[in-house]
C-alpha positions in Angstrom: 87.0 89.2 113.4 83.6 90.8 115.1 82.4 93.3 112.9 80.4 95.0 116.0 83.4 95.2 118.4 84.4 98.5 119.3 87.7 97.8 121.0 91.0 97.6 119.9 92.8 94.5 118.3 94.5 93.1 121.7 91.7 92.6 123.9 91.9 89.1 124.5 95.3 87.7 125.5 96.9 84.4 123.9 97.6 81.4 126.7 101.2 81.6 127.1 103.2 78.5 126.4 105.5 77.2 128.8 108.6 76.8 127.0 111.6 75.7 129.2 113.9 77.7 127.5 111.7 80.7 127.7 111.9 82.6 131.3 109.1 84.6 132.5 109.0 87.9 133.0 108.8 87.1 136.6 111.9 85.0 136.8 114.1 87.6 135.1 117.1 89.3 137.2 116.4 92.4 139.0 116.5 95.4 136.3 119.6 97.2 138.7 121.7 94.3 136.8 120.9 95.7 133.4 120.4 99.4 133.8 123.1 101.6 133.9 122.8 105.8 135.0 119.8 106.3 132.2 116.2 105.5 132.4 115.0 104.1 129.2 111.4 104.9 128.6 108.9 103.2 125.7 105.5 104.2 124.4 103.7 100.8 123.4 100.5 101.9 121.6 97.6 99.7 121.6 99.3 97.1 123.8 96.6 95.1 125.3 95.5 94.8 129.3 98.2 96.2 131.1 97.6 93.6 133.3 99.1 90.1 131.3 102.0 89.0 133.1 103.8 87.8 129.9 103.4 90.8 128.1 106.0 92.8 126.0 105.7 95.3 128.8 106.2 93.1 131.6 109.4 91.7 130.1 110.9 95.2 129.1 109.8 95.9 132.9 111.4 93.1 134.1 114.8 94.4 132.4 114.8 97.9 133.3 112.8 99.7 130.6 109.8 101.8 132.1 106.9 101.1 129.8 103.7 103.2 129.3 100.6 101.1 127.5 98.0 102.5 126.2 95.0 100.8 125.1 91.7 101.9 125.9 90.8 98.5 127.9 92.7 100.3 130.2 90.0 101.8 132.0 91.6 103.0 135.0 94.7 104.6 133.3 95.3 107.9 131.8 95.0 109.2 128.2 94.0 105.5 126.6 92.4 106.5 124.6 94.1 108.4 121.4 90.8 108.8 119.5 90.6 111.5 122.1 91.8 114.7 120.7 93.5 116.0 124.5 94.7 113.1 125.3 96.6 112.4 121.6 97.6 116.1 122.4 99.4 115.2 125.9 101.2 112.2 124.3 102.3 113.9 120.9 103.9 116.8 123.5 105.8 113.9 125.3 107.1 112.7 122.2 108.0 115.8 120.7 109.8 116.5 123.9 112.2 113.2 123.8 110.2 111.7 126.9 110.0 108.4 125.1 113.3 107.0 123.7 111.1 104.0 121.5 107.3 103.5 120.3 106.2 100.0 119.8 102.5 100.0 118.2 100.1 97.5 116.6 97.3 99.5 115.8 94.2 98.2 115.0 93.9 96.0 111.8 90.1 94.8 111.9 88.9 97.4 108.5 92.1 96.2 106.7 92.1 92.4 107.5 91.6 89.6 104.8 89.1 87.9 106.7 86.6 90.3 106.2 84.5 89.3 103.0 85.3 85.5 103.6 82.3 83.2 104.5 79.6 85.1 106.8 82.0 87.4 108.5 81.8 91.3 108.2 81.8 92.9 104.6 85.5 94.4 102.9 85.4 98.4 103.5 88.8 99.0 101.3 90.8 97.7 98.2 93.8 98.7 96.7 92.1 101.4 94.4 90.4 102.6 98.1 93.2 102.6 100.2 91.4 104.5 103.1 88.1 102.7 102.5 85.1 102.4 100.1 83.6 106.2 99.8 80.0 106.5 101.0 78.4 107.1 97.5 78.7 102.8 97.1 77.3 102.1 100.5 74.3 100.8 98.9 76.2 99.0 96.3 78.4 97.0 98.5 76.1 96.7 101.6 78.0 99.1 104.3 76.1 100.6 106.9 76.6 104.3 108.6 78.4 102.0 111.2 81.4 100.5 108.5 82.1 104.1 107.4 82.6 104.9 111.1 84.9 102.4 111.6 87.3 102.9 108.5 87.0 107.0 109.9 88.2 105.6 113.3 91.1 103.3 112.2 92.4 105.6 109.8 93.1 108.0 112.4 94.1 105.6 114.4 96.9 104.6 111.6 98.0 108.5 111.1 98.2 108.7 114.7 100.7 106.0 115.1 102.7 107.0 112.0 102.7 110.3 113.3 104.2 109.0 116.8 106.9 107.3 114.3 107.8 110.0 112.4 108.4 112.3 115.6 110.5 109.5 116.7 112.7 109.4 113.3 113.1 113.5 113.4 114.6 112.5 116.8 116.5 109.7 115.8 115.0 107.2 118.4 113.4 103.9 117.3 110.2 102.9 116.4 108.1 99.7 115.3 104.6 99.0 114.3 103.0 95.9 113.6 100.5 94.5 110.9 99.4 91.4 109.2 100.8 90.5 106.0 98.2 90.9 103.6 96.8 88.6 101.1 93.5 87.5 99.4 93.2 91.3 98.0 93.5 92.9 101.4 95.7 95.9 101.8 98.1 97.5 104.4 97.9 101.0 105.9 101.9 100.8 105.4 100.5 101.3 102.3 99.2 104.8 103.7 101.5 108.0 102.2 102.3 108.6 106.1 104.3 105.2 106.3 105.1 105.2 102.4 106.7 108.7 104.0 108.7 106.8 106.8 110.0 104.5 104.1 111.3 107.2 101.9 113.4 108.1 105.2 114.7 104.8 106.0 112.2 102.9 107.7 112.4 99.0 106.8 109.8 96.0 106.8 109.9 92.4 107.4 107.7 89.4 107.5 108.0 86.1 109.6 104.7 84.0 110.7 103.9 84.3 114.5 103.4 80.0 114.6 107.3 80.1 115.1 107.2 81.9 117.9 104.6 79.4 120.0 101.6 81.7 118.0 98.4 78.9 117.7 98.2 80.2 113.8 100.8 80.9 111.2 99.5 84.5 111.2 102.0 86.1 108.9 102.7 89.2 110.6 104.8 92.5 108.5 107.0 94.9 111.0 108.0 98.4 109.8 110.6 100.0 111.9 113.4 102.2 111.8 116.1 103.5 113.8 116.2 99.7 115.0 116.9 96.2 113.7 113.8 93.4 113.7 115.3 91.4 111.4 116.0 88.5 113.3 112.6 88.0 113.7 112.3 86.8 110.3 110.9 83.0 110.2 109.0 81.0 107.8 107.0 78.5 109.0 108.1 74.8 108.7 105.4 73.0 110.5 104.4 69.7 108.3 100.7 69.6 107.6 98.3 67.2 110.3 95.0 66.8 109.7 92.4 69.2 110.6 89.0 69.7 111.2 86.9 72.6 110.8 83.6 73.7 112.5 81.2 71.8 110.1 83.0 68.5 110.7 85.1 68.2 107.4 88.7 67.0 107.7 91.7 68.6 106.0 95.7 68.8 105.9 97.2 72.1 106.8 99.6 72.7 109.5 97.7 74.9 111.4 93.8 75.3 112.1 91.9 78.0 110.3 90.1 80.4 112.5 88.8 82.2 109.4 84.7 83.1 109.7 84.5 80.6 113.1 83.3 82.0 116.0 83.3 80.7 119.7 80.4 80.0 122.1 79.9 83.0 122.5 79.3 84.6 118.9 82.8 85.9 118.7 85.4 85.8 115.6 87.9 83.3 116.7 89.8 86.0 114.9 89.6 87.9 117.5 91.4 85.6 120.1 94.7 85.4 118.2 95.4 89.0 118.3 97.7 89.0 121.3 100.9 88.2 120.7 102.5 84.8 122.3 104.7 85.2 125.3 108.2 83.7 123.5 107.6 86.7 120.8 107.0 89.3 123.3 110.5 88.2 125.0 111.8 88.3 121.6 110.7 91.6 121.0 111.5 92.8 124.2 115.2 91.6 123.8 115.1 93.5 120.4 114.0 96.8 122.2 116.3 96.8 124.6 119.3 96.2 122.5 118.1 99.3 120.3 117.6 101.9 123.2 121.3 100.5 124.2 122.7 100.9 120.9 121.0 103.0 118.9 121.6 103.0 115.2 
């Protein structure tokens, strides 16, 4: 994770995996064989380069499901970016008015993550006592710079924004699902956050599975909070035996997957970083979930 990086968590996408049982989004039938007289539409906050061709949108495209990303790496498209009070103002009124019909979000997990604090990567800005970060009276006593307190300012908005987007979707009764990390090592969740803790107390659910059974190049334990919808047949445990590994100083160990923890690549970035998109065979898993809610809805 790069403490300095300004963007959103799903700048850099994943290498798909070329699993023969896995189509691509490409080689899907044409969406007339799957739509019917309505037009489903989906909100997918902080979704990456609209661009990837094995994205979550371009398989909900590819079966008939108009998708709108937002992300602000999206330069050349519309109201990216929701830090921007107008344009979170256009997209809360198309909510409010039953535009979309589901909201799919990961927002931003860089001032929550566990990897901050571990080796020489950037310092911890909350805890469990600090759920929406360290205040400014202990910058000096835990190292945090004008630029750390920005950042927790910036992704907690960024987390009310999307629960806010959910909970217009629950008073409609339309689905919604935002994604997080599992946490560990003393790192918290916004689902922690009295916004989702609020979702909850209506119904919303959460489940875990690791993203390394679904092609991921980690076992990234990943938490989904939904409602109105049914993700539980995402859940996986991975079952990967240990190889051996080696890490960036040379030193062999056993553990099914590599550790990207505190490594960077050659060009000074968190190899955090790189694993935020999400593999191709879970966005068609995702994608097959989404569609079976806006056809059924709970």
């Amino acid at each position: 994770m790069d403490d300095s990086d300004t963007e959103w968590n799903r700048t850099v996408p994943q290498a798909a995996t070329h699993d023969p049982y896995l189509p691509s989004a490409a080689s899907l039938p044409p969406s007339s064989s799957f739509t019917g007289t309505q037009k489903f539409r989906v909100l997918h906050l902080f979704s990456g380069p609209c661009e990837r061709k094995d994205s979550l949108s371009a398989y909900l495209g590819a079966i008939g499901v108009e998708v709108t990303d937002c992300d602000i790496v999206n330069i050349d498209l519309p109201d990216q970016d929701i830090l921007d009070d107008s344009a979170w103002l256009r997209i809360r009124s198309r909510l409010l008015n039953g535009y979309y019909d589901f909201v799919f979000a990961g927002p931003p997990c860089r001032s929550f993550s566990a990897s901050r604090g571990a080796g020489p990567g950037p310092p911890v800005l909350r805890d469990c006592d600090n759920l929406y970060g360290f205040p400014k009276s202990r910058g000096a006593e835990l190292g945090l710079q004008a630029h750390h307190f920005e950042q927790l300012r910036k992704d907690n908005l960024l987390a009310e924004h999307t629960a806010e987007a959910c909970d217009i979707m629950e008073s409609l009764g339309k689905g919604y699902c935002v994604e997080q990390p599992v946490p560990w090592g003393g790192a918290v969740t916004m689902f922690s956050f009295a916004s989702f803790q609020n979702l909850i107390s209506k119904g919303a659910q959460i489940i875990n599975f690791d993203q390394c059974m679904y092609d991921g190049l980690s076992k990234k334990p990943t938490a989904l909070l939904f409602g109105n919808s049914d993700f539980t047949s995402l859940v996986a445990v991975c079952t990967h035996p240990p190889v051996e590994q080696v890490d960036d100083q040379g030193r062999r160990y056993m553990a099914p997957h590599p550790s990207f923890v505190g490594r960077k690549d050659e060009n000074g970035k968190y190899l955090t970083g790189t694993l935020a998109a999400y593999p191709a065979k879970l966005n068609c898993k995702l994608a097959t979930i989404i569609n079976q809610a806006l056809r059924s809805p709970s």
